[in-house]
DOMARRO-882578 format. One record per atom (N, C-alpha, C): residue in three letters; x, y, z. Coordinates in steps of 0.2 Angstrom, whole numbers, plus 5000, padded with zeros to 4 digits. Atoms other than C-alpha are relative to their C-alpha. Layout:
// DOMARRO-882578
ALAXYZ ...
***
This chain:
// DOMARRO-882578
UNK500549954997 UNK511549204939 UNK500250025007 UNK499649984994 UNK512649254953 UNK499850075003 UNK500549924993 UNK511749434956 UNK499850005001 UNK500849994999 UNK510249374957 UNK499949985008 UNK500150014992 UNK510749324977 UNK500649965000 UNK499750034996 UNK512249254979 UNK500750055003 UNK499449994998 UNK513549374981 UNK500050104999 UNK500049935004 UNK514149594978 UNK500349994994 UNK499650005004 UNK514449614959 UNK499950064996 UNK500149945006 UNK514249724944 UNK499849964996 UNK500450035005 UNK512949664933 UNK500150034995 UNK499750005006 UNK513149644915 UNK499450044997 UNK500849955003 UNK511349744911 UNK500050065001 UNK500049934997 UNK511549934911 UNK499950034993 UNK500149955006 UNK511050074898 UNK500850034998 UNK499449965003 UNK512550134889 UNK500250095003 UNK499949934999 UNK513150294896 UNK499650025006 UNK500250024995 UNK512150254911 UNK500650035007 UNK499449974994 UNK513050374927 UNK500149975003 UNK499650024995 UNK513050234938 UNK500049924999 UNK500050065002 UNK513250094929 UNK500649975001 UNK499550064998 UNK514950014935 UNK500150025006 UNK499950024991 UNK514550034954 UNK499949955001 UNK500350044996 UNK514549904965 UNK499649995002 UNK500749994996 UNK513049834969 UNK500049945004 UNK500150054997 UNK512349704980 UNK499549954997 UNK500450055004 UNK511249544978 UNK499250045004 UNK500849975000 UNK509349544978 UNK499749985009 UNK499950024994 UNK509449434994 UNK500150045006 UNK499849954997 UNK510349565003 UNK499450074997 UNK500549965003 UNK509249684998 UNK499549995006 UNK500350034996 UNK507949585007 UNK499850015006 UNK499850014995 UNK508649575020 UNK500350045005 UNK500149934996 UNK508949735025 UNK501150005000 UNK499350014997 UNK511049675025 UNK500450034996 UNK499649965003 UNK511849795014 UNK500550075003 UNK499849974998 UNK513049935019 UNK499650074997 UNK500349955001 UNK512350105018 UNK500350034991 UNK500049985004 UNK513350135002 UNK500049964993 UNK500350065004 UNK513149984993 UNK499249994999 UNK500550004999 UNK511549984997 UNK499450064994 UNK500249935004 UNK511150164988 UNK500149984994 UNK500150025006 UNK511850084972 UNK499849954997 UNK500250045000 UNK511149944973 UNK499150034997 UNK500949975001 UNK509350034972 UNK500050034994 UNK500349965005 UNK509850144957 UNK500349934995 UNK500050045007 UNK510249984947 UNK499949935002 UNK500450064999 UNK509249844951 UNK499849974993 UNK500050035005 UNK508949824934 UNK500749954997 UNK499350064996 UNK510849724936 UNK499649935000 UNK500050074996 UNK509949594947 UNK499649974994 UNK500450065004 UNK508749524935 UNK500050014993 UNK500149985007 UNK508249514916 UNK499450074999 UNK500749944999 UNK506949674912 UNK499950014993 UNK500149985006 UNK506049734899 UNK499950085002 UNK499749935000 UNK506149934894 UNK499250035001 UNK500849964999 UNK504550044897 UNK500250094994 UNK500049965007 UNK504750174880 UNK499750075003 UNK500449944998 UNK504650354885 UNK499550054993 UNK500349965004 UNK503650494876 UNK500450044995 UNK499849985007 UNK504150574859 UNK500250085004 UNK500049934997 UNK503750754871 UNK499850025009 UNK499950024995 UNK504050764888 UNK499550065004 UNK500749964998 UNK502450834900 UNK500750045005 UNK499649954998 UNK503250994906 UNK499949995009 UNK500249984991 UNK503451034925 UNK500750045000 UNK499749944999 UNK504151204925 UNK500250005006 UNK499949984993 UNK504951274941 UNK499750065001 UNK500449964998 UNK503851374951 UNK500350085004 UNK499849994997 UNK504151554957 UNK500149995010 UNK500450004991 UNK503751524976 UNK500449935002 UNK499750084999 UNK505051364980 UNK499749995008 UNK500150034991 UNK504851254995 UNK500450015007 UNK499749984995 UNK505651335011 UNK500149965007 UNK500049994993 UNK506251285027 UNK499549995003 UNK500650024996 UNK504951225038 UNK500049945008 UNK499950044994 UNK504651155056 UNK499149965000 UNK500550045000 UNK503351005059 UNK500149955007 UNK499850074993 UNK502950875074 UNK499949924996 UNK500050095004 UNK503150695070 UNK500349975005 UNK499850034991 UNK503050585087 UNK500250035003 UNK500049974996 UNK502950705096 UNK500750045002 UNK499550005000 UNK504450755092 UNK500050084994 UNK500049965005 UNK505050935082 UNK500449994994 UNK499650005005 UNK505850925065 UNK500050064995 UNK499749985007 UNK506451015048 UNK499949994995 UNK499950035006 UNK506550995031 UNK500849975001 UNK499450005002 UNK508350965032 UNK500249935007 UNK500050074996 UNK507950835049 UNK499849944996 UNK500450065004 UNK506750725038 UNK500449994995 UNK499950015007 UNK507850725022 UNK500849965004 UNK499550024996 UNK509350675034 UNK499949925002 UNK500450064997 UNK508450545046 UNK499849954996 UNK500450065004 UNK507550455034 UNK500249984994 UNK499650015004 UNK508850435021 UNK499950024993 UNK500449995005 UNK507850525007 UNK500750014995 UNK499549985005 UNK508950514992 UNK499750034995 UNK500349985005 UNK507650594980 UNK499550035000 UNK500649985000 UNK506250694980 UNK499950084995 UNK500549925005 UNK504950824969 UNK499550025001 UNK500649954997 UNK503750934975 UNK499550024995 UNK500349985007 UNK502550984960 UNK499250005004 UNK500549944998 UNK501151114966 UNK499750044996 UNK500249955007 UNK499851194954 UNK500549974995 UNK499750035006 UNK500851094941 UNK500850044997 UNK499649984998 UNK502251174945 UNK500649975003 UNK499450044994 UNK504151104954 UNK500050055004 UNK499949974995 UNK504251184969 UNK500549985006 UNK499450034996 UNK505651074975 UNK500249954997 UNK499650115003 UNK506750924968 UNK500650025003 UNK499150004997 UNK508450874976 UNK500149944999 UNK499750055001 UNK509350744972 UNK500650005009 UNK499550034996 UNK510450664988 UNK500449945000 UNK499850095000 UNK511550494991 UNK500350004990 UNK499850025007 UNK512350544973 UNK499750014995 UNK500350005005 UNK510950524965 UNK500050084995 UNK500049935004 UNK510550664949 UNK499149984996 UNK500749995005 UNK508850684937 UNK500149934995 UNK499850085005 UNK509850534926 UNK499949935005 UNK500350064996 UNK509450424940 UNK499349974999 UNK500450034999 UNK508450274939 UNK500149935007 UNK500150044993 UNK507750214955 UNK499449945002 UNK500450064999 UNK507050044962 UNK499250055002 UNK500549974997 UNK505050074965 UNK499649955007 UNK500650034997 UNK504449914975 UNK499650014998 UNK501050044998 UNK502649904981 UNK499850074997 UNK500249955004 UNK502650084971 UNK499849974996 UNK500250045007 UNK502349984954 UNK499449955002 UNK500650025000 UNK500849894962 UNK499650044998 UNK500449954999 UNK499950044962 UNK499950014994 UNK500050005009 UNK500550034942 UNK499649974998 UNK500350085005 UNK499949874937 UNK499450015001 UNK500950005001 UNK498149904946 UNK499850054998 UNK500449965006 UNK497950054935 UNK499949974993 UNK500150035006 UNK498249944920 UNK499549975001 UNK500950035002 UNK496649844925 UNK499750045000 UNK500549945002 UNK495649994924 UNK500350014992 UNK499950005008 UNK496250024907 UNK499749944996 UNK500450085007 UNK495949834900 UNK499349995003 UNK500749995002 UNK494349884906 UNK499850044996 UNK500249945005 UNK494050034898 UNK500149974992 UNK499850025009 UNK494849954881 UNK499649955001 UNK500550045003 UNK493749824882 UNK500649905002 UNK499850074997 UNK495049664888 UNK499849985005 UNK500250054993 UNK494349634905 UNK499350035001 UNK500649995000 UNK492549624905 UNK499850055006 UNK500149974996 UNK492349704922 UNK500449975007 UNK499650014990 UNK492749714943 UNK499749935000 UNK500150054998 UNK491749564945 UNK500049944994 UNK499850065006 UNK492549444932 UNK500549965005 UNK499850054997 UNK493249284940 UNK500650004997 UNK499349975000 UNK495149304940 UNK500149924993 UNK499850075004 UNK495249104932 UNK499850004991 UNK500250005005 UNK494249154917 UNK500750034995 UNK499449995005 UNK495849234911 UNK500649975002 UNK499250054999 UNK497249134919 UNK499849935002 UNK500250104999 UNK496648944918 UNK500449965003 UNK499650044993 UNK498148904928 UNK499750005007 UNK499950014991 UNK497548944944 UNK499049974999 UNK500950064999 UNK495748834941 UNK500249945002 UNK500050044996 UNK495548714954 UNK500650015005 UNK499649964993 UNK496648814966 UNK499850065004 UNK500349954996 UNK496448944979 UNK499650064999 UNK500049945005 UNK496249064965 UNK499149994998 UNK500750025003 UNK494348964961 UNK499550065005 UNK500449965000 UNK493149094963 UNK500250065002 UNK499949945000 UNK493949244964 UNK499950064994 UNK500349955005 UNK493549414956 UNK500550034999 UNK499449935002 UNK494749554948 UNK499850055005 UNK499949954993 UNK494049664963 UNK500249985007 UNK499750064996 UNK494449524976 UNK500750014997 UNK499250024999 UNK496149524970 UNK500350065000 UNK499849935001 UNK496249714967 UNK500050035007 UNK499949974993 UNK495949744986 UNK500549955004 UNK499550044993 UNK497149604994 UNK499249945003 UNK500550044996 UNK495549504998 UNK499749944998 UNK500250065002 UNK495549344989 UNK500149965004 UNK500050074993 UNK495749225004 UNK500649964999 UNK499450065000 UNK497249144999 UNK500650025004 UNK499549984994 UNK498449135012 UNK500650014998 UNK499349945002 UNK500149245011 UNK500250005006 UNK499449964996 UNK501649275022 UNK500350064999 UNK499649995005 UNK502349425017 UNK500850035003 UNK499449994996 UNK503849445030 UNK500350004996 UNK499549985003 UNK505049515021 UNK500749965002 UNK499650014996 UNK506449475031 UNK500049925004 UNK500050064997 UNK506049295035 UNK500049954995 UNK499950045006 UNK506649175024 UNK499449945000 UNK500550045000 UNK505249065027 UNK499250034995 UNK500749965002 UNK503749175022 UNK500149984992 UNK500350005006 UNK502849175006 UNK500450054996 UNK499849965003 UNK503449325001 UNK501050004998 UNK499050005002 UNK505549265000 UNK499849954995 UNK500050045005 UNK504649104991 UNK499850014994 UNK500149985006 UNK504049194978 UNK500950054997 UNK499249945003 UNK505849304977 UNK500549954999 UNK499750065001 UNK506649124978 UNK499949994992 UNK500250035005 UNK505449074962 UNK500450054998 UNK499849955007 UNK506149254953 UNK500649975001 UNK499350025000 UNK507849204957 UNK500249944996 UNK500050075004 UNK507549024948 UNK499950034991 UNK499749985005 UNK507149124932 UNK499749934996 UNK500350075004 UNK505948974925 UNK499450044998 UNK500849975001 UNK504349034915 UNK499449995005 UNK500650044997 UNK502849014924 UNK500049985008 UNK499750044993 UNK503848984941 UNK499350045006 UNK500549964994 UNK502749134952 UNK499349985001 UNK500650045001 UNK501249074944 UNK499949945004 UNK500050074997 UNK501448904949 UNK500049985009 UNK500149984996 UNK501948954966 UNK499150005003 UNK500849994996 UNK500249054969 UNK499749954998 UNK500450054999 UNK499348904964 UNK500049955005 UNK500250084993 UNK499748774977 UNK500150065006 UNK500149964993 UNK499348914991 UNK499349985002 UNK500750034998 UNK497848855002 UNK499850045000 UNK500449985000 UNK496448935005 UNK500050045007 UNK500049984993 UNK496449055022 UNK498950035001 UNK500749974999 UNK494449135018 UNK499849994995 UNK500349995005 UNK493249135007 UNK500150064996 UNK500149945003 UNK493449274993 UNK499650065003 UNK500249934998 UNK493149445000 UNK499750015008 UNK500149994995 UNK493049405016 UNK500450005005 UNK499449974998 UNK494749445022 UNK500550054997 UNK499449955004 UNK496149585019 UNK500749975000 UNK499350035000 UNK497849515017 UNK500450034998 UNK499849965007 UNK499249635009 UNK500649945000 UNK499450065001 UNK500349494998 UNK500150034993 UNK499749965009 UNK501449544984 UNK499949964996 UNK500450065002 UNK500949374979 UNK499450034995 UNK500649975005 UNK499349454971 UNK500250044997 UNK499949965005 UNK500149574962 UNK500449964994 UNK499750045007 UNK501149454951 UNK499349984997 UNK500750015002 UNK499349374948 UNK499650054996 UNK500149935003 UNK498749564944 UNK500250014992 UNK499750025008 UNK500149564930 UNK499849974995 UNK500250065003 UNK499849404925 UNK499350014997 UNK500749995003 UNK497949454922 UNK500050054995 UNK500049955005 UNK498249614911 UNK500449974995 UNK499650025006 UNK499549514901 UNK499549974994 UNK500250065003 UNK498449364897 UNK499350034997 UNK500549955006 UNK496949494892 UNK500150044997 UNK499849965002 UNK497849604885 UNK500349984992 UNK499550005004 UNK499049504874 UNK500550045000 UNK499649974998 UNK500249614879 UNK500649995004 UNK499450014993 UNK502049614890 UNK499650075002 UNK500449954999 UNK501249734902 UNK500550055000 UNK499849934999 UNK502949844901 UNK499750044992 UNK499949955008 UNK502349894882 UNK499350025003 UNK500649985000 UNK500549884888 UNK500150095003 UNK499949964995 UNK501150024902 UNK500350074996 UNK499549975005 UNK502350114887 UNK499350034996 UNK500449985004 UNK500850124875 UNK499450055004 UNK500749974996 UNK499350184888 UNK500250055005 UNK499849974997 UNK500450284899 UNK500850054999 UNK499149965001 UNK502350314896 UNK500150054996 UNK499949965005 UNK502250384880 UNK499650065001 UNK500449975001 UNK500650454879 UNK499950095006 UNK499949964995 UNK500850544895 UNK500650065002 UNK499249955003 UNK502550624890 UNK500449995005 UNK499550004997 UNK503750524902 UNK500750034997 UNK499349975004 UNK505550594897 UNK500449944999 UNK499550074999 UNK506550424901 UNK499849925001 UNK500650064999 UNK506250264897 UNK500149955009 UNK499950044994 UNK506150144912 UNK500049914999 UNK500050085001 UNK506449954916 UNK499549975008 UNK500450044996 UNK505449814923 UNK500349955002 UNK499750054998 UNK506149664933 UNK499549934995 UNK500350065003 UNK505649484923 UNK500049945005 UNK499950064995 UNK505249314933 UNK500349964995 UNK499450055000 UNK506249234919 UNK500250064991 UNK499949935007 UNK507049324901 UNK499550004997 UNK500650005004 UNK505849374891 UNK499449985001 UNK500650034999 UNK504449304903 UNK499550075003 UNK500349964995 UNK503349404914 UNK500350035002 UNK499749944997 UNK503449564920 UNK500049995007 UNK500450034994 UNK503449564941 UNK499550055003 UNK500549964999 UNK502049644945 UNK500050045006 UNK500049994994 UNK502249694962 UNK500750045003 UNK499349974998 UNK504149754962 UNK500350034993 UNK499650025006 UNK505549794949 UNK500150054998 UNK500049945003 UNK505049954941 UNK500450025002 UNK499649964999 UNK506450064939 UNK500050084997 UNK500149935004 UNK506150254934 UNK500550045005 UNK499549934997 UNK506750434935 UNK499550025004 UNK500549984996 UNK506150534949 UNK499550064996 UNK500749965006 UNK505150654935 UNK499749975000 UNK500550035003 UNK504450534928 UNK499549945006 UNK500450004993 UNK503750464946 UNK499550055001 UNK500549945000 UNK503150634948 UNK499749994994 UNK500550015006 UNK502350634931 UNK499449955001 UNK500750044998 UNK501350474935 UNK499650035006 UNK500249944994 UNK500750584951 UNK499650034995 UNK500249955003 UNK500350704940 UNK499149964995 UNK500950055004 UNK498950564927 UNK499950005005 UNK500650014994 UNK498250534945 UNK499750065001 UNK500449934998 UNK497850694948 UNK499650054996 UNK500649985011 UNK497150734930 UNK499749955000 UNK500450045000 UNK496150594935 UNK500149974994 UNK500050065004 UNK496650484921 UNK499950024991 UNK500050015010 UNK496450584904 UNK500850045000 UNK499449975001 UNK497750614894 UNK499750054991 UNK499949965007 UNK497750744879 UNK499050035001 UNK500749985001 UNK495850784884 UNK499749914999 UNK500650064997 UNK495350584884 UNK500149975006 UNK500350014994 UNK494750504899 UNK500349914996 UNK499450055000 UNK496150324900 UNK499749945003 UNK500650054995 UNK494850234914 UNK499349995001 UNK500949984999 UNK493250204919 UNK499850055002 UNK500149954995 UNK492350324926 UNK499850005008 UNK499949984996 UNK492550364942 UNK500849955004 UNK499450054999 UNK494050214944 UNK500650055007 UNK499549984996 UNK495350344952 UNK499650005006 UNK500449984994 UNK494250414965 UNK499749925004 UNK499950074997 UNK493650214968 UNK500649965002 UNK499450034999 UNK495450144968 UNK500350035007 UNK499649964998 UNK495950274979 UNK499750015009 UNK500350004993 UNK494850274995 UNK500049935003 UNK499950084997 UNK494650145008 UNK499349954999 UNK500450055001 UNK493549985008 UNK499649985007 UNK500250044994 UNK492349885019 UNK500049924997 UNK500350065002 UNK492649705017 UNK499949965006 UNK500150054995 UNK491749575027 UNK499750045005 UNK500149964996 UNK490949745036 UNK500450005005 UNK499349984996 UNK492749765042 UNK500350084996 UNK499949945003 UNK493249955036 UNK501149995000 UNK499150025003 UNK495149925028 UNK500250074995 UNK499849975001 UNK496150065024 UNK500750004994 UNK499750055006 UNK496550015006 UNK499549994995 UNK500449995006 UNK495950034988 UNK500249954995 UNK500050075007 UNK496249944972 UNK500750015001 UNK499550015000 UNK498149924977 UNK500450085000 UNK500149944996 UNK498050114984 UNK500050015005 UNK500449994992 UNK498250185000 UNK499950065002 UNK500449924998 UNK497150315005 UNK500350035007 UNK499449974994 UNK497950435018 UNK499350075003 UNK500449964998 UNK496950585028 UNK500150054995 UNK500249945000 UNK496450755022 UNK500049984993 UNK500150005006 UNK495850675005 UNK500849974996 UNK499550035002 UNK497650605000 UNK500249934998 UNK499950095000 UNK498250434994 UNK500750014997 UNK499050035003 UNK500050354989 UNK500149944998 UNK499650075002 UNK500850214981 UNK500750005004 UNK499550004996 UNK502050174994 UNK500649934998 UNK499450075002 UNK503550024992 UNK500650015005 UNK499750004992 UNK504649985008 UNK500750044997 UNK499549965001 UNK506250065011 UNK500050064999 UNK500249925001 UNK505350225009 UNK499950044995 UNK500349985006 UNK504850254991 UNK499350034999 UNK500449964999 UNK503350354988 UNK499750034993 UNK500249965005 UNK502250444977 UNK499250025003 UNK500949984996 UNK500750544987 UNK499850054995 UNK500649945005 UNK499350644977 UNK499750015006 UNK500549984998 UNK498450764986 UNK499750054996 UNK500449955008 UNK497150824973 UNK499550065007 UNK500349934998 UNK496250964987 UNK500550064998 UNK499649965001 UNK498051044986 UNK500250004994 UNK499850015007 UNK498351004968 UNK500949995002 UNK499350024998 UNK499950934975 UNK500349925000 UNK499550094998 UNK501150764973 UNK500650035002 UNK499450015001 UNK502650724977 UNK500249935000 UNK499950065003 UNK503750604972 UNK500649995006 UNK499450024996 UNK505050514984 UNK500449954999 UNK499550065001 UNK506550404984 UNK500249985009 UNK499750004992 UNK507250335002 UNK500649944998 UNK499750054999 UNK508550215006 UNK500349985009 UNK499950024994 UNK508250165024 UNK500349934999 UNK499850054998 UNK509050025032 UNK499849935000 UNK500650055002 UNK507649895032 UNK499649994998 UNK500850005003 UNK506049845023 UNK499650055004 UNK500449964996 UNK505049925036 UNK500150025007 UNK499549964994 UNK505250025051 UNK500550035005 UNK499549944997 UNK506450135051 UNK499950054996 UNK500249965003 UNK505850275046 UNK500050045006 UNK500049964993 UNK506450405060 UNK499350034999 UNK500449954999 UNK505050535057 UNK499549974995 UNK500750025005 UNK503250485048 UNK499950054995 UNK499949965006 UNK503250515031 UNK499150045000 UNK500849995002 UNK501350545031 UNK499850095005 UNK500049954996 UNK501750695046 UNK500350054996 UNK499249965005 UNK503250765032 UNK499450044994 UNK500449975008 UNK501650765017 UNK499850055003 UNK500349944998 UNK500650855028 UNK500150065001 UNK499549944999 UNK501850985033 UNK500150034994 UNK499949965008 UNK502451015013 UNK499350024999 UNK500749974999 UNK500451035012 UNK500150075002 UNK500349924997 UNK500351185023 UNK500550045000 UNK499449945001 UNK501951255018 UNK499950034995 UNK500049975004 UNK501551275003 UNK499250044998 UNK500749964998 UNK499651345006 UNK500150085000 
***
């Protein structure tokens, strides 16, 4: 298991015919840790799939169109920190290797930078939360999860008489089950490397096992905490009600149905176990935009309605917990001028604004988990916003 953190190699897991499957990449550690070189670093992102074992996510028989648009995306000037910018400063500075603009349903921009092409599949992070807790909305809707205030232990019996005891599926969908989380990235100490430790162990049931011996920091719903920790749990909960591996549940209620083009891979916490709920996703940047695109068709597809009613709209705005007003939805985060995104460090992205009828889709390859991002991507949405107005 030597890519999985101990060294640079070429992992033995690629699709055949795959463009960039015999680059060098790095480990998952380095990754982390922010300590890869700028070009190892970019291949390493488009084949993550390498570092662990994955299962496939099955695209659609008919791929949802997205035409190109007359009217493309032009040149533009914007302030971010008080500072002036470009389209061509932000796609530089911020190391964007990907991105697609899709307006009125429409492309009105896509580029591929750092190598990348349309056949690129790129890592999503803390984007794939944003997945997994649309799948609970679904095994609601189908009828696997009784509802938002079903106690998280009724479907995963391991974590009874752990910190996990009285928590709810909306308590875990906000970050606000009281269980205390590190999620420093960048510090090998934290919770969040001890669960990247567990995946690197590669033992069924290891993450799980993990969040069970976690104390207790608050009572259920009386704190916000963001732990990618809960998003394995997430997974974990749509499997265990579902009966499903949640990349076929994902294949069957979204990939296909929705007309992705290309299938995608999901990281495992061991072969054939668990999907990782929180990171690992690996797509093409279409088929990023396309998920963009279900959010902003509010959830039907072909004319049915795929969630509860009103779920996106819920998901997607912010909370009050604890009469603390948190800026944070069911593993959504809401942004100004009616906007929200699935965001994942390093600068991955996927913002909907449904008043513009506009997503786009992003790829980054900054230097560190967080933090370096010369220019605010949130000043960059707004700006494509009113350019394309």
């Amino acid at each position: 298991m030597t890519a999985l953190g101990l060294c640079a190699c070429t992992g033995a897991i690629a699709d055949e015919g795959y463009p960039h499957e015999d680059e060098p990449i790095g480990s998952v550690r380095q990754v982390y840790d922010g300590q890869l070189y700028p070009d190892i670093q970019v291949n390493t992102f488009r084949n993550i799939d390498r570092l662990f074992p994955t299962r496939s996510v099955s695209p659609g028989a008919k791929p949802y169109p997205l035409p190109v648009g007359k009217d493309t995306l032009e040149n533009f000037h914007f302030v971010s920190r008080n500072k002036q910018y470009d389209l061509y400063d932000f796609l530089s500075l911020n190391r964007v290797s990907g991105i697609l603009v899709v307006k009125d349903g429409e492309t009105r921009f896509e580029k591929y930078l750092l190598g990348n092409s349309a056949q690129t599949r790129w890592m999503s992070m803390s984007v794939v939360k944003s997945i997994t807790a649309t799948l609970v909305g679904m095994a609601i809707r189908d009828g696997y999860i009784g509802g938002l205030d079903d106690l998280i232990t009724d479907y995963l019996p391991r974590l009874k008489d752990s910190a996990y005891t009285g928590v709810s599926v909306r308590n875990l969908l906000q970050m606000a089950s009281g269980v205390a989380w590190n999620e420093t990235y960048t510090d090998p100490s934290s919770d969040r490397r001890a669960m990247l430790e567990a995946q690197i162990a590669q033992q069924p049931g290891g993450i799980l096992n993990l969040m069970a011996g976690l104390a207790t920091a608050a009572r259920p719903g009386a704190r916000w905490n963001y732990s990618t920790g809960e998003t394995q749990v997430v997974g974990a909960l749509v499997a265990a009600a579902t009966g499903k591996h949640v990349a076929d549940y994902l294949a069957e209620k979204i990939w296909m149905p929705f007309g992705m083009e290309s299938s995608a891979n999901w990281w495992l916490e061991s072969p054939d176990g668990l999907e990782i709920g929180g990171s690992g996703l690996s797509a093409t940047l279409r088929d990023y935009a396309r998920f963009g695109l279900f959010m902003l068709n509010d959830g039907v597809i072909d004319g049915k309605p795929t969630l509860p009613d009103g779920w996106i709209a819920e998901a997607t705005t912010p909370k009050v917990i604890a009469g603390e007003p948190v800026e944070y939805g069911y593993m959504w985060w809401p942004l100004d001028r009616g906007a929200y995104a699935a965001i994942g460090i390093f600068g991955q992205f996927i913002y909907v604004n449904p008043s513009e009828n506009l997503v786009v889709a992003m790829w980054s390859a900054q230097p560190k988990p967080v933090g370096t991002d010369v220019i605010d991507e949130y000043d960059f949405f707004n700006a494509v916003a009113d350019a394309l107005k």
